[in-house]
PDB file as gemmi writes it, atoms N, CA and C in Angstrom:
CRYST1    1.000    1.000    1.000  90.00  90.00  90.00 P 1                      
ATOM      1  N   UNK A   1     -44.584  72.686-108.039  1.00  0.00           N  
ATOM      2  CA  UNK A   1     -45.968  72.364-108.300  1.00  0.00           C  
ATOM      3  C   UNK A   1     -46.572  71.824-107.004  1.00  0.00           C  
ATOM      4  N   UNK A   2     -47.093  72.818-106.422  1.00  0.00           N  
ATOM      5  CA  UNK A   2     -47.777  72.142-105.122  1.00  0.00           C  
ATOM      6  C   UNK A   2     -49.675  71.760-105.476  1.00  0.00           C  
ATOM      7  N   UNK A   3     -49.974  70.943-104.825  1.00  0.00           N  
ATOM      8  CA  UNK A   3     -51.318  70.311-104.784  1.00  0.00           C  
ATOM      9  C   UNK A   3     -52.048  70.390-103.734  1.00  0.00           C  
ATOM     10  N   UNK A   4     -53.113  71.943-103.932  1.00  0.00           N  
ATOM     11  CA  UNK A   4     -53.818  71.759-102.535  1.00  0.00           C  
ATOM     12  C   UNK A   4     -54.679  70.861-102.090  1.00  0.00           C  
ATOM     13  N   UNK A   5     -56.095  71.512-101.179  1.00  0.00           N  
ATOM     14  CA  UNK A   5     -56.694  70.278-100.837  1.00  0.00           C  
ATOM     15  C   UNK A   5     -57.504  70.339-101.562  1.00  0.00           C  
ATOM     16  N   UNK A   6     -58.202  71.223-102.812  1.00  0.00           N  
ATOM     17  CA  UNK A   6     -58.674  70.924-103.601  1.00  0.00           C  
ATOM     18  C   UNK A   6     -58.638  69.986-104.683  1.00  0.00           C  
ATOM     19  N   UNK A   7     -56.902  70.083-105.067  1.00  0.00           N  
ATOM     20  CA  UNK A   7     -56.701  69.611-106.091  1.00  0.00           C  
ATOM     21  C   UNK A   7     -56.856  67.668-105.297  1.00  0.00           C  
ATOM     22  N   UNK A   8     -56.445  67.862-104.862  1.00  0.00           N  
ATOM     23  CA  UNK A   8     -56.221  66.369-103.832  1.00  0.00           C  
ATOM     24  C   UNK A   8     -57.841  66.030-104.052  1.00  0.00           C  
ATOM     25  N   UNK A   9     -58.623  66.051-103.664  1.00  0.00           N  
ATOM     26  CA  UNK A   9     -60.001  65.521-103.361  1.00  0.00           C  
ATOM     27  C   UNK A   9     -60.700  65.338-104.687  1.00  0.00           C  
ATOM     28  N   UNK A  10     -60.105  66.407-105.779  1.00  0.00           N  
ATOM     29  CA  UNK A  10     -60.716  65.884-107.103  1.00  0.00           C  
ATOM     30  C   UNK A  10     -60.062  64.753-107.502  1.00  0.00           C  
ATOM     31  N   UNK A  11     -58.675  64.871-107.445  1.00  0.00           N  
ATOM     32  CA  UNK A  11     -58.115  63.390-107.869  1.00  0.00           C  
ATOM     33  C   UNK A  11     -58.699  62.256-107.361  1.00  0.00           C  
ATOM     34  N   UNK A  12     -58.540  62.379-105.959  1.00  0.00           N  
ATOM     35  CA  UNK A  12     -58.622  60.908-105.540  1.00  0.00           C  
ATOM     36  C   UNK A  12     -60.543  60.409-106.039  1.00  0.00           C  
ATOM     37  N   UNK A  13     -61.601  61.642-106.050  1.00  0.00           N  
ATOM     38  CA  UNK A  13     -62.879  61.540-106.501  1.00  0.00           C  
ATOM     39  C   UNK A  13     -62.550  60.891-108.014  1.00  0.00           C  
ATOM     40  N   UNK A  14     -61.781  60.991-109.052  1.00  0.00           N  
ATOM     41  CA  UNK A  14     -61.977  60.652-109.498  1.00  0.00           C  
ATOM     42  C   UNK A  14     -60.973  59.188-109.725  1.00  0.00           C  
ATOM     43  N   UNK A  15     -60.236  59.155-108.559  1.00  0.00           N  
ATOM     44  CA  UNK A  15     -59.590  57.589-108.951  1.00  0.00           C  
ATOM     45  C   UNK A  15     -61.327  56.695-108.795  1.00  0.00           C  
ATOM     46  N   UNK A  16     -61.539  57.120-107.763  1.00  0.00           N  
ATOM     47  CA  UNK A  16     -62.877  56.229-107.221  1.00  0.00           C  
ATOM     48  C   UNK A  16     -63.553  55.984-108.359  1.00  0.00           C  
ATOM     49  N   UNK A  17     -63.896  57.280-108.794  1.00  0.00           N  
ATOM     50  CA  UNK A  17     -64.910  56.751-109.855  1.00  0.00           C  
ATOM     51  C   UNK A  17     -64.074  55.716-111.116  1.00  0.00           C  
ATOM     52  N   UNK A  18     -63.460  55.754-111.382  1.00  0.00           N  
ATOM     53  CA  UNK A  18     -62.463  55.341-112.285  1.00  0.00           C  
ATOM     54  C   UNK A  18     -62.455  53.487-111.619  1.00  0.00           C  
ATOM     55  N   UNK A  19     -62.076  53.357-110.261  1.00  0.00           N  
ATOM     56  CA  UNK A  19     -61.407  52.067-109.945  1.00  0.00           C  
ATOM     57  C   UNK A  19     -62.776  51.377-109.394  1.00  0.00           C  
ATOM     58  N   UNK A  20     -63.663  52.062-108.757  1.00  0.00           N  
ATOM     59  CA  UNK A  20     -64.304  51.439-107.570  1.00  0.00           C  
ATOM     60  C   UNK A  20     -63.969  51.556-106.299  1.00  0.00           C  
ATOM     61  N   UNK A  21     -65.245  51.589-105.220  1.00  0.00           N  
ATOM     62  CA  UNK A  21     -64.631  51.317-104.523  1.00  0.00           C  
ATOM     63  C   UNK A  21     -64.070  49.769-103.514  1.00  0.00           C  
ATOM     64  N   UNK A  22     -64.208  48.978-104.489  1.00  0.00           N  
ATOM     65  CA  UNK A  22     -63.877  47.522-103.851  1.00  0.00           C  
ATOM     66  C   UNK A  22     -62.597  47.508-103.806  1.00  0.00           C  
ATOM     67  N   UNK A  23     -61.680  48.067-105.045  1.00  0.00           N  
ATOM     68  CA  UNK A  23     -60.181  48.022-105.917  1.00  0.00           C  
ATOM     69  C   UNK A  23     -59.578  49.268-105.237  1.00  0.00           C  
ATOM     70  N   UNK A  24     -59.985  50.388-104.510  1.00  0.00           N  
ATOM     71  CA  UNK A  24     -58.979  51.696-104.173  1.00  0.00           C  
ATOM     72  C   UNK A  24     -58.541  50.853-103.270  1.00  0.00           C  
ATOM     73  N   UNK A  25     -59.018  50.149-101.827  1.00  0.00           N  
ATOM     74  CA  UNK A  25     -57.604  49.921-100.830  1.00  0.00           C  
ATOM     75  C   UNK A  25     -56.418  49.131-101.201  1.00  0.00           C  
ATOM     76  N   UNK A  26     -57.497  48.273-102.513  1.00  0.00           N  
ATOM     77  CA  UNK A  26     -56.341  47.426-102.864  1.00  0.00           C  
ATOM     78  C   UNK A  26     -54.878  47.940-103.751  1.00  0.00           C  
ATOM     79  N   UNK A  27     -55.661  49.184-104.486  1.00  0.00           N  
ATOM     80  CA  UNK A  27     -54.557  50.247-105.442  1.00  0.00           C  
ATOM     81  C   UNK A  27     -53.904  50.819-104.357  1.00  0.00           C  
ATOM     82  N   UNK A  28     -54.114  51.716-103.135  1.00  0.00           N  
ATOM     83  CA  UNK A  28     -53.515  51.930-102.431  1.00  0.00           C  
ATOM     84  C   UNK A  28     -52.271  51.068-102.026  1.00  0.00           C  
ATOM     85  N   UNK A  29     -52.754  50.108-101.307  1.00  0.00           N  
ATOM     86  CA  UNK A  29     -51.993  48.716-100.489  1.00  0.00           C  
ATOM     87  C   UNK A  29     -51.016  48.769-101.914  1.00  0.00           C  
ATOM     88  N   UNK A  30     -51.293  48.212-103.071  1.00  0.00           N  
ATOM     89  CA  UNK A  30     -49.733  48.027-103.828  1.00  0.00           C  
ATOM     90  C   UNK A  30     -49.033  49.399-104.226  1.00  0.00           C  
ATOM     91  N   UNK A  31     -49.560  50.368-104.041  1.00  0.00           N  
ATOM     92  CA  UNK A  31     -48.940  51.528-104.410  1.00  0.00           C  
ATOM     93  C   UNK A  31     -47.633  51.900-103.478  1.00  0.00           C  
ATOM     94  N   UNK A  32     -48.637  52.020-101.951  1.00  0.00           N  
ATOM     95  CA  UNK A  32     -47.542  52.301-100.493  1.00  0.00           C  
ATOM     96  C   UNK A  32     -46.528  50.900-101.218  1.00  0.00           C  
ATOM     97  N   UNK A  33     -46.484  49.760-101.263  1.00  0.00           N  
ATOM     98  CA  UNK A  33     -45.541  48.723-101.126  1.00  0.00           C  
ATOM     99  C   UNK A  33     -44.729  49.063-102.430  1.00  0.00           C  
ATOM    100  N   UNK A  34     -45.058  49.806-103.472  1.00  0.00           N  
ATOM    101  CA  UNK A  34     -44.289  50.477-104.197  1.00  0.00           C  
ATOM    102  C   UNK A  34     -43.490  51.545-103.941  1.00  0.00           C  
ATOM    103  N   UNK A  35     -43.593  52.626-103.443  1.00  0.00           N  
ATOM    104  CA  UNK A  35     -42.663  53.622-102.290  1.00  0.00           C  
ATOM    105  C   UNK A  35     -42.263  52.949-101.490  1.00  0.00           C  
ATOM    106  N   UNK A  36     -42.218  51.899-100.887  1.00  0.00           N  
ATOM    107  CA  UNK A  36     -41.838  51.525 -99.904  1.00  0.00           C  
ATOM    108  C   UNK A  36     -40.172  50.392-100.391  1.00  0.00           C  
ATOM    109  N   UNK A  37     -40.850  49.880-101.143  1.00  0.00           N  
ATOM    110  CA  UNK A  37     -39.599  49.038-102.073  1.00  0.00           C  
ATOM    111  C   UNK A  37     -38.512  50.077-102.927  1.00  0.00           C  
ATOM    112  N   UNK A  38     -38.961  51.234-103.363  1.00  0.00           N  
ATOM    113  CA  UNK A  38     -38.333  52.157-104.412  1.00  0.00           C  
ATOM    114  C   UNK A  38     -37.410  52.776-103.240  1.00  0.00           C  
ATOM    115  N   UNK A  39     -37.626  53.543-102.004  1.00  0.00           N  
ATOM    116  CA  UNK A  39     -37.412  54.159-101.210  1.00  0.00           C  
ATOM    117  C   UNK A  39     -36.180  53.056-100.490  1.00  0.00           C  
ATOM    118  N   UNK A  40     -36.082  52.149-100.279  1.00  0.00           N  
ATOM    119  CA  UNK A  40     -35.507  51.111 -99.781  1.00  0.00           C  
ATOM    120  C   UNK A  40     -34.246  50.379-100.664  1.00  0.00           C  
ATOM    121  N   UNK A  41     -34.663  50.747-102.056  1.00  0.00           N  
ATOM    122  CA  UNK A  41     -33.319  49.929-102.986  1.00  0.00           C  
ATOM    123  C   UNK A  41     -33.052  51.747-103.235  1.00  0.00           C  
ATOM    124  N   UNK A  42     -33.143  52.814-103.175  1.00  0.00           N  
ATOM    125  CA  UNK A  42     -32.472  54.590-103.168  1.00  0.00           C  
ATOM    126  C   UNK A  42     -31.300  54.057-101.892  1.00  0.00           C  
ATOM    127  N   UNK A  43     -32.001  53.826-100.771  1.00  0.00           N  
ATOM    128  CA  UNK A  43     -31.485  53.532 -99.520  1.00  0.00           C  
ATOM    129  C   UNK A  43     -29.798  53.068 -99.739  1.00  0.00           C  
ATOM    130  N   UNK A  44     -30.540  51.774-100.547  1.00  0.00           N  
ATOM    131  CA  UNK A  44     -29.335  50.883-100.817  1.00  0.00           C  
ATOM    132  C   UNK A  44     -28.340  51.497-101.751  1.00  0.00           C  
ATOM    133  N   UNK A  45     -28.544  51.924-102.401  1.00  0.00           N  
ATOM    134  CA  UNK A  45     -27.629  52.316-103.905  1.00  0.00           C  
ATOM    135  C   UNK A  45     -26.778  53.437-102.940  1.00  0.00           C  
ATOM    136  N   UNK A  46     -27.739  54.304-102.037  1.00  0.00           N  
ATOM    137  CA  UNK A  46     -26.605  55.343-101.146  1.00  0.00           C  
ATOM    138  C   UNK A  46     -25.345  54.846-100.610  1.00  0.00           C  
ATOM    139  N   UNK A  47     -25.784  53.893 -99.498  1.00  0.00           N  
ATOM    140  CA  UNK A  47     -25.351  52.722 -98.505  1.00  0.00           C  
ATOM    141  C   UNK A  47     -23.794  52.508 -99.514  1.00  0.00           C  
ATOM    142  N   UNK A  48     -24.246  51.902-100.443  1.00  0.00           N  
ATOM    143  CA  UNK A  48     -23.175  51.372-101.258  1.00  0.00           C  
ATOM    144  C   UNK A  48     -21.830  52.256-101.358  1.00  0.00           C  
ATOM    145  N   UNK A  49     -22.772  53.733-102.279  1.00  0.00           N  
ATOM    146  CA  UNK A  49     -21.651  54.705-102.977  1.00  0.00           C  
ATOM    147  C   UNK A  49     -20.960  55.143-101.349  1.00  0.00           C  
ATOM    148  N   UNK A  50     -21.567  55.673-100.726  1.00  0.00           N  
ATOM    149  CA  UNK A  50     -21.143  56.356 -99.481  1.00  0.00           C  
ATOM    150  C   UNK A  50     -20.073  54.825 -99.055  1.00  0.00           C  
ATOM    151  N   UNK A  51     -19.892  53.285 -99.064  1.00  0.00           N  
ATOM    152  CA  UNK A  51     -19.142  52.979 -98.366  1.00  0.00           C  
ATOM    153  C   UNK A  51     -17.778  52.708 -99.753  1.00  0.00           C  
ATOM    154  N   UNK A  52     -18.419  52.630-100.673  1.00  0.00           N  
ATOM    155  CA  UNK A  52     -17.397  52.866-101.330  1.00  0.00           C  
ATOM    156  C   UNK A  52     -16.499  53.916-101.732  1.00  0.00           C  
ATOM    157  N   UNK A  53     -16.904  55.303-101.282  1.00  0.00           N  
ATOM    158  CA  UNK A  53     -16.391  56.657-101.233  1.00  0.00           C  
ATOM    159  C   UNK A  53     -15.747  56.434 -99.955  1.00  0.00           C  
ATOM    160  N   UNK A  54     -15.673  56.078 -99.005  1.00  0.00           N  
ATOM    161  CA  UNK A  54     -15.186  55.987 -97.885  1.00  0.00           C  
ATOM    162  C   UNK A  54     -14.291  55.136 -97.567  1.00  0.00           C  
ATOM    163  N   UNK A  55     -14.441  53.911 -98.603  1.00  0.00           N  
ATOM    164  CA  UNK A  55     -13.480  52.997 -97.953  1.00  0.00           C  
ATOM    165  C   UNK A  55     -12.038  53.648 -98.784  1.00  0.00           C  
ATOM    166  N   UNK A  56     -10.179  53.364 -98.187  1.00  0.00           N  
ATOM    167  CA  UNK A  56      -9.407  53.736 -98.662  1.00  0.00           C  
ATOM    168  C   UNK A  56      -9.072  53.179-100.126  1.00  0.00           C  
ATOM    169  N   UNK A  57      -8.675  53.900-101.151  1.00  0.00           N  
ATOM    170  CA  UNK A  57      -8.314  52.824-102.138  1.00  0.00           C  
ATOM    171  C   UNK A  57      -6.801  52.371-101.812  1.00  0.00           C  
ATOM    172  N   UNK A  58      -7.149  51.448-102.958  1.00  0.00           N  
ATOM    173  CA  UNK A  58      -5.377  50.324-102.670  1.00  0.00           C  
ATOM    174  C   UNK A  58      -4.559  51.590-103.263  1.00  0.00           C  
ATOM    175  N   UNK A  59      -3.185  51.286-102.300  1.00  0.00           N  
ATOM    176  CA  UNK A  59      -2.108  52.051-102.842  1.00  0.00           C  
ATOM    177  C   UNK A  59      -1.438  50.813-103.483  1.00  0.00           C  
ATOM    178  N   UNK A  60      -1.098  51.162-104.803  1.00  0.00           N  
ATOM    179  CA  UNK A  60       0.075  50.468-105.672  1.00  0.00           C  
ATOM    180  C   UNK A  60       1.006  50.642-105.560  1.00  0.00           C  
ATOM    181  N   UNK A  61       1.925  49.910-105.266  1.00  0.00           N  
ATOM    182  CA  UNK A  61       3.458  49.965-105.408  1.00  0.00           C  
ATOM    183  C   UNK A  61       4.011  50.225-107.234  1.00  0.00           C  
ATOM    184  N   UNK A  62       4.306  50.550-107.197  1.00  0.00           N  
ATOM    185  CA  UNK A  62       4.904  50.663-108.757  1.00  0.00           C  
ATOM    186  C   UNK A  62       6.413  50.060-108.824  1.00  0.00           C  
ATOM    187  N   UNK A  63       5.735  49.072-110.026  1.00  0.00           N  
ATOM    188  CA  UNK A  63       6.908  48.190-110.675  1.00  0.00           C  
ATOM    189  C   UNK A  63       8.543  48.799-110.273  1.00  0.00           C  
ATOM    190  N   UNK A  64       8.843  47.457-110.183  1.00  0.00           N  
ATOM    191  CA  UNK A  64      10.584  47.677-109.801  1.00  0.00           C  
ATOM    192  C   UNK A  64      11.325  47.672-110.813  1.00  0.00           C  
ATOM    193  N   UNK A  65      11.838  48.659-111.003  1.00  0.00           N  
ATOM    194  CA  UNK A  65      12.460  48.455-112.601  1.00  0.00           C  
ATOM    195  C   UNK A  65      14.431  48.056-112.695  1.00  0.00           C  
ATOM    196  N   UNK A  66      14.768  47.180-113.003  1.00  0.00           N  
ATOM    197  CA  UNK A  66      16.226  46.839-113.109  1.00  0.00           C  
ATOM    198  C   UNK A  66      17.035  47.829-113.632  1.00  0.00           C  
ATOM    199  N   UNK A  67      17.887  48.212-113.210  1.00  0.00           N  
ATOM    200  CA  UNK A  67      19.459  48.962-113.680  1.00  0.00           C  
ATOM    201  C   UNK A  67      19.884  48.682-113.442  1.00  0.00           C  
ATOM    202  N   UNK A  68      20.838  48.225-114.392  1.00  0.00           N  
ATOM    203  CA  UNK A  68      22.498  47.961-114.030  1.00  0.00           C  
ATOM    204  C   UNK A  68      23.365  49.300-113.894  1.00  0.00           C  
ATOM    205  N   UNK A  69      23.178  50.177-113.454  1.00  0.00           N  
ATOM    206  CA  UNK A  69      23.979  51.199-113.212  1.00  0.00           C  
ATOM    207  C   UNK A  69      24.733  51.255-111.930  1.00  0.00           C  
ATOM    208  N   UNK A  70      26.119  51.371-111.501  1.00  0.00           N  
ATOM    209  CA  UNK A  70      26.323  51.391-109.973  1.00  0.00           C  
ATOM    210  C   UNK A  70      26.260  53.034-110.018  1.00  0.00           C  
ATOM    211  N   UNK A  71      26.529  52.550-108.585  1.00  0.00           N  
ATOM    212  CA  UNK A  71      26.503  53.926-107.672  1.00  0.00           C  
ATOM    213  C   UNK A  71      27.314  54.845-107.886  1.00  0.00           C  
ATOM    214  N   UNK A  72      28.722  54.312-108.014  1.00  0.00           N  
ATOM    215  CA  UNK A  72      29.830  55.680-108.845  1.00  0.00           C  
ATOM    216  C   UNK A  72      29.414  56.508-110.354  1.00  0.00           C  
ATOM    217  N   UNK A  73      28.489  55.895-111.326  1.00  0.00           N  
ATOM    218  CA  UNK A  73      27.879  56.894-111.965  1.00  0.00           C  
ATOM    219  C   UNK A  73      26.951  57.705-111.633  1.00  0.00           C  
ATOM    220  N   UNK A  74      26.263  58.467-112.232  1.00  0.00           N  
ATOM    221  CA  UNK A  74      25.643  59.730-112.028  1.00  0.00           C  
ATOM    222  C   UNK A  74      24.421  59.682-111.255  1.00  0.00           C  
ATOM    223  N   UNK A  75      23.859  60.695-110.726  1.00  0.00           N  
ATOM    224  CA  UNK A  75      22.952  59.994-109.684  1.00  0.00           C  
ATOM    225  C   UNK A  75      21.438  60.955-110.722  1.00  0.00           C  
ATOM    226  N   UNK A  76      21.631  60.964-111.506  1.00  0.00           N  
ATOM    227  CA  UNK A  76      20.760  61.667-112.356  1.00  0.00           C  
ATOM    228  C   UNK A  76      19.813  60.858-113.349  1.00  0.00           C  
ATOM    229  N   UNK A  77      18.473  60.630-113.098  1.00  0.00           N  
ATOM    230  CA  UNK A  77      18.030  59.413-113.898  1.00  0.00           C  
ATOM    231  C   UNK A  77      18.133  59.517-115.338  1.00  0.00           C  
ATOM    232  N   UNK A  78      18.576  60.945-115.734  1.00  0.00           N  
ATOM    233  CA  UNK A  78      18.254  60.749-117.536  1.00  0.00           C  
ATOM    234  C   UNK A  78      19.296  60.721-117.519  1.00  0.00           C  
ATOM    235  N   UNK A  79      20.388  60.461-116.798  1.00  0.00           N  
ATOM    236  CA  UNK A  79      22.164  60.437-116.869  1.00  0.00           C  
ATOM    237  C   UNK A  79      22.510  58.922-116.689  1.00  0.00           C  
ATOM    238  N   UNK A  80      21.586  57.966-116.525  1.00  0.00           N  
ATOM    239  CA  UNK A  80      21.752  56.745-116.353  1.00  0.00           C  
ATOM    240  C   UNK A  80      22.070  55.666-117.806  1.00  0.00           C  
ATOM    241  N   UNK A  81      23.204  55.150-117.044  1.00  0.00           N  
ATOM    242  CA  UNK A  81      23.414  54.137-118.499  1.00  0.00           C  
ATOM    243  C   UNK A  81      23.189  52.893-118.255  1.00  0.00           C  
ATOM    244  N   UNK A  82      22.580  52.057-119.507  1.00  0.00           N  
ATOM    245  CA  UNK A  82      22.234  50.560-119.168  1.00  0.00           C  
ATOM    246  C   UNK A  82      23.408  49.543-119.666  1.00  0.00           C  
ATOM    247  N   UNK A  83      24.027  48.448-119.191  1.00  0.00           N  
ATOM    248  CA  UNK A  83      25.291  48.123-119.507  1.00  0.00           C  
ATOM    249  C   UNK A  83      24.462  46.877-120.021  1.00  0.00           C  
ATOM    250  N   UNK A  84      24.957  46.669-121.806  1.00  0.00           N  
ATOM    251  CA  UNK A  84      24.646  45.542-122.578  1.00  0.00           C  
ATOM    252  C   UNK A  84      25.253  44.749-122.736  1.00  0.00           C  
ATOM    253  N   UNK A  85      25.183  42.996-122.838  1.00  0.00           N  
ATOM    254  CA  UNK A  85      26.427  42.076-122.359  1.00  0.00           C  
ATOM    255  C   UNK A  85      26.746  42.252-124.772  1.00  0.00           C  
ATOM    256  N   UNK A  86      27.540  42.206-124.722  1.00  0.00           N  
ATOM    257  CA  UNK A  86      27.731  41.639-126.332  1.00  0.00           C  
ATOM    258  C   UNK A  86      28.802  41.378-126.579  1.00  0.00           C  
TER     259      UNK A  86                                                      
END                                                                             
């Protein structure tokens, strides 16, 4: 949807008539400081994802798990036996 310079000059003719003209620089002035703030926290939210996509994640060590199995049995983990005191 593009907006030529027609369409442009009726709008803003009729913000005027609509606001005044005492109130358009002032609608202007908070409008720009509205793009200007919106454009600036986009900025930020990028800033963020991009350093959090970038930074490495933690590598986990994974839990140490106890066996009592020695070394002369099988070296096969589903071949592993757990020795129970009773």
């Amino acid at each position: 949807m593009n907006l030529g310079p027609m369409e442009v000059a009726i709008i803003f003719f009729v913000v005027l008539l609509i606001f005044g003209p005492k109130k358009l620089p002032e609608l202007f002035r908070s409008f720009g400081k509205s793009i200007r703030e919106f454009k600036k926290a986009s900025t930020e939210i990028e800033d963020d994802i991009r350093t959090a996509m970038e930074s490495e994640p933690e590598v986990r060590k994974p839990a140490s798990t106890t066996t009592t199995a020695s070394s002369s049995e099988a070296k096969d983990p589903n071949d592993l036996k757990l020795h129970r005191d009773s």
